[in-house]
N, C-alpha and C positions, 0 to 999 in steps of 0.2 A: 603198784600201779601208778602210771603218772596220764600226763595229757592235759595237764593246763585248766584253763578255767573252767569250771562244773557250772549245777545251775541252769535257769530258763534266759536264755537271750531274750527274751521280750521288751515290750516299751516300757518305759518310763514317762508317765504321761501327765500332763494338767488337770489333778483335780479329778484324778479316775482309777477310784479303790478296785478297778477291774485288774490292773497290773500288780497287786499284791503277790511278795513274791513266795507264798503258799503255793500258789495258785496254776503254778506252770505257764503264767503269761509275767511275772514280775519279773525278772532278767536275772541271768547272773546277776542277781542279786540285786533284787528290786524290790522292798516291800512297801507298802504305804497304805496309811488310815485315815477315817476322818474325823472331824472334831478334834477339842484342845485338851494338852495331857493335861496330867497334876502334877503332884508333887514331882519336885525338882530332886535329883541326886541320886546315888545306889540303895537300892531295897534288900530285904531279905523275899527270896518267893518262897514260895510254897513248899514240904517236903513232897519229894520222887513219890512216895504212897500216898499222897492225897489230894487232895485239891486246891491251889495256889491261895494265898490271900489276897481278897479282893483289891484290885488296883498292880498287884504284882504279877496273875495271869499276863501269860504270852496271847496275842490277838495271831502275829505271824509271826514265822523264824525261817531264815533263809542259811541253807550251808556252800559252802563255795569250796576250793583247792585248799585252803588251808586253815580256815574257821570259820564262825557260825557266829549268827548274830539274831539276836529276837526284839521286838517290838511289844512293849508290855501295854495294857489297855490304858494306865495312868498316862502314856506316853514315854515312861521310860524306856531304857535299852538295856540289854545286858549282853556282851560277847564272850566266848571262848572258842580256843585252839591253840595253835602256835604263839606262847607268851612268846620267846624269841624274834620274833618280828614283829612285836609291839602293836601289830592290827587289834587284838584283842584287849586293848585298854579304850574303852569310849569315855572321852567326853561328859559330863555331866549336864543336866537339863533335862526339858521335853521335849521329844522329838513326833514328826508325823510321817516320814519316811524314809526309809535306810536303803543303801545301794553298794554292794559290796565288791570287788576286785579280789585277785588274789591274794594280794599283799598290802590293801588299803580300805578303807572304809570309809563314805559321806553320810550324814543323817542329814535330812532335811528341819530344822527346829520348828516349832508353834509360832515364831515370830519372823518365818521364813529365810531366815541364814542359814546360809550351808556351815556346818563345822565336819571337818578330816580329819583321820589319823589312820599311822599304821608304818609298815617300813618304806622311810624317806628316798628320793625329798617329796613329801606330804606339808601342803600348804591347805589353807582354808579361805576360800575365794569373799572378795569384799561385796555387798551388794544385797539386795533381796531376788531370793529366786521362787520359781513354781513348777518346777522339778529338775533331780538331778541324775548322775549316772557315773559310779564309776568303771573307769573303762579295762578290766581285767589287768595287767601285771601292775599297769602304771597310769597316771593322767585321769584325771576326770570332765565331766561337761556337764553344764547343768542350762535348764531355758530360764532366764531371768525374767523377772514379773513383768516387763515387756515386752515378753517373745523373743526374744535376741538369745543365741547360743553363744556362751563362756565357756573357753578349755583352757584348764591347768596343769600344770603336772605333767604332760604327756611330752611325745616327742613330737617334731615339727609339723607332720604331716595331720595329726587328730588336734592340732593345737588351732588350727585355720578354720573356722567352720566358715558356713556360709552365712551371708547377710540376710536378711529376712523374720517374720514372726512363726516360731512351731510351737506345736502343740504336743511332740511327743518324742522321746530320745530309745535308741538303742545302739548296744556297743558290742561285740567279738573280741575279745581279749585288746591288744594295744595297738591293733593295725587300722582299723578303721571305726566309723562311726554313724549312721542313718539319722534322721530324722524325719518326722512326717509335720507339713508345715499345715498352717494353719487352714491350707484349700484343702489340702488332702492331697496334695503331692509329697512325692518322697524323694528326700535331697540324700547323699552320703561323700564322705570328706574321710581322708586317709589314703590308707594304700590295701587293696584289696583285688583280687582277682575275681568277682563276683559278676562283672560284666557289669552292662548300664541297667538302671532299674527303670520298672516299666514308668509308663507315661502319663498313666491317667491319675484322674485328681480325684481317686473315691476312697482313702485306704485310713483304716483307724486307729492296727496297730502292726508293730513290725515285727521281726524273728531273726535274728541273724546266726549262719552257722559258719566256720572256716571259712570255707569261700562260696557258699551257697547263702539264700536266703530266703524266707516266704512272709506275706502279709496278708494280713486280712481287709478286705473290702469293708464298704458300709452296708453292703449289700451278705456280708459275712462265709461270702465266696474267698478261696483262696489263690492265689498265683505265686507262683515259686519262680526263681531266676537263679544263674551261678553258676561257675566252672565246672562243677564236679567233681574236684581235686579234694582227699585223694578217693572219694565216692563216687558213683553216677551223679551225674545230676538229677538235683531233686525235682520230679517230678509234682506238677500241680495237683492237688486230688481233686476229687470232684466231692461232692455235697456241700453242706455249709453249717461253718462249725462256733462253738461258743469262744473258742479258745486254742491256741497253740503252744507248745513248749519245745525249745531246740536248743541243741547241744552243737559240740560240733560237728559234728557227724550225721546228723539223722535229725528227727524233729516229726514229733506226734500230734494230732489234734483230735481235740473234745468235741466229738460232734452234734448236732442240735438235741439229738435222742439221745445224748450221752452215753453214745460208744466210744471205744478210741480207737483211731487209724494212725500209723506209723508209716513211715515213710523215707528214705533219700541212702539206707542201705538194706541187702537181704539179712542180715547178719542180724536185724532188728524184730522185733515180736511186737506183737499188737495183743493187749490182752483181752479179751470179753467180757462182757457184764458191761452195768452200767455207771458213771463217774460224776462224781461234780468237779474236780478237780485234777490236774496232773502236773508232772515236774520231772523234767530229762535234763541228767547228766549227761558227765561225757560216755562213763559205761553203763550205764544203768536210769531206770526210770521207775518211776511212783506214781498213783496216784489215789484219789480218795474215794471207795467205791458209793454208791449212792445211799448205804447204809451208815457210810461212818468208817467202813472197814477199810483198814489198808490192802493194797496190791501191787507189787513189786513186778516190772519185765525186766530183760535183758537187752544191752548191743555187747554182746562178748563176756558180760559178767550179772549174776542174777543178786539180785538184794533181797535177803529174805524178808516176807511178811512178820512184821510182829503183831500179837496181840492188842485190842483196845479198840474207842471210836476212835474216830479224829477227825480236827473242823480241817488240818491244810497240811501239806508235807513239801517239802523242798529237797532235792537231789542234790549230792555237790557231784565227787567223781565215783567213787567206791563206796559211798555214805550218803547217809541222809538223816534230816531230820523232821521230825512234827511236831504238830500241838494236838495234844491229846484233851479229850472236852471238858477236862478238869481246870484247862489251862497249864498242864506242864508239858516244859517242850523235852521229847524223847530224841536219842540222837542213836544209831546204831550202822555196823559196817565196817569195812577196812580202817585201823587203827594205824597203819601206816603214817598219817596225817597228823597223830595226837588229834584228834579230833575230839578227845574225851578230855582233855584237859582243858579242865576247869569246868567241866559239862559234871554241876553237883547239886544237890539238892538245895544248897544254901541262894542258888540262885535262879533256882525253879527247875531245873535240868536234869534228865534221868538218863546214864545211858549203857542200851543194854547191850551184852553179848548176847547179838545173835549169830547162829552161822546159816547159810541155802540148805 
């Protein structure tokens, strides 16, 4: 199965543990905590049957097209998947929030530097920032502790952002790039067939899919915009919700009662019951039902439920992973990706065969 970057398109935002990308609002590949790590450098976690050592727990762990990366409470990081394109070697330090790409990885540090890696060319931007965003195949952008947007890495068109102070980033693989600026208008830079985005200055966080896209108000109403290529266009739902997570294709939201609503193809399911959390790939979707349990839907391909509570889970394409309330993160799903390499108990990671 292929289809490019998995993951919550959502914001990356200043200073708002709301966009952790557990959660189906942290973006491809957006997780982030707060407060300051510990100890610096690689840990052993916890074994697969138990319970992490304390500081080694995973808080979140996000999977994307080609590997998976977790955020440990100490602050550290640990990645695996495709050793081959070197994404899966972090960095040492303390980190407070991670934003992942297909083929690249940024961590945000405790002393607010961005450090990168992954397959080149991967550079690591000079400066303090207060959040970042890598932009799915290539290129990243982050808001510097002055409001000012910085892009690296990418091609000409996502490298140009706009002048001004924001407050929150979102990215769609390497074509384009959103931001919601410090009034609550929403600017975007790249090349995208999404059409113009709306006008009003009330929006807190964003969603971007292929060539569609939805936000959320402050009022926590939603509006949708977009070509509809190669989908309907996404239509706006009505009620108002905690949370959205979108792929490229389709894009579900957590509603205030903690239902979820799916939406932008038929091809997509809405599961029942009630959530704290959720997280949409490009085929598939997760999220955490209000007990802890997992629940798995479909857009063309179903991800089985596994076993356990769980505090957060993150979709990449075919796969997904969680953290299970022990603190070890569980990874399961099409193996196509090696998704499991390196995914071992030595560094708190379990993963299991399951099949639908």
């Amino acid at each position: 199965m292929n289809g490019g970057q998995g993951g919550d398109a959502g914001s990356a935002g200043v200073g708002d543990d709301s966009n952790a990308g557990a959660a189906g609002n942290g973006e491809a590949g957006h997780l982030e905590r707060g407060g300051e790590g510990g100890a610096s450098g690689e840990g052993r976690g916890g074994s697969a049957g138990g319970p992490a050592e304390p500081g080694s727990a995973f808080e979140w762990v996000q999977a994307t097209h080609h590997h998976a990366c977790g955020l440990r409470a100490d602050g550290r990081i640990a990645c695996w998947g495709l050793g081959d394109i070197v994404q899966a070697t972090p960095a040492t330090g303390t980190y407070r929030a991670l934003t992942l790409g297909d083929y690249h990885t940024c961590g945000l540090k405790t002393d607010d530097s961005v450090q990168c890696w992954g397959s080149g060319p991967v550079t690591s931007p000079m400066g303090k920032f207060q959040a970042v965003r890598a932009n799915g195949d290539f290129g990243s952008c982050g808001i510097e502790t002055s409001g000012s947007i910085a892009c690296w890495d990418g091609s000409a068109p996502t490298n140009a952002p706009p002048t001004g102070s924001f407050a929150s980033l979102s990215s769609e693989r390497q074509t384009h790039v959103c931001g919601i600026r410090s009034a609550g208008t929403i600017a975007c830079w790249g090349v995208t067939d999404a059409g113009p985005v709306p006008s009003t200055a009330d929006f807190r966080a964003l969603y971007l899919g292929r060539n569609d896209a939805c936000a959320l108000r402050t009022d926590n109403t939603v509006v949708c915009w977009g070509s509809g290529s190669p989908n309907p266009q996404w239509s706006s739902p009505s009620g108002t919700f905690q949370e959205l997570a979108a792929s490229s294709y389709y894009a579900c939201g957590l509603l205030m009662n903690g239902a979820v609503e799916c939406w932008g193809s038929s091809a997509v399911t809405s599961p029942s019951g009630t959530f704290r959390s959720i997280s949409a790939g490009n085929f598939a979707a997760c999220g955490v039902r209000s007990n802890g349990a997992l629940a798995c839907w479909g857009y063309g391909y179903q991800l089985p439920n596994i076993p356990g509570t769980f505090s957060s889970v993150s979709v990449g394409d075919a796969h997904a992973c969680a953290v299970r309330s022990d603190g070890v993160a569980v990874c399961w799903g099409e193996t196509v990706f090696d998704q499991d390499l390196g995914c071992t108990s030595a560094i708190g990671c379990e993963w299991v065969e399951a099949t639908p």
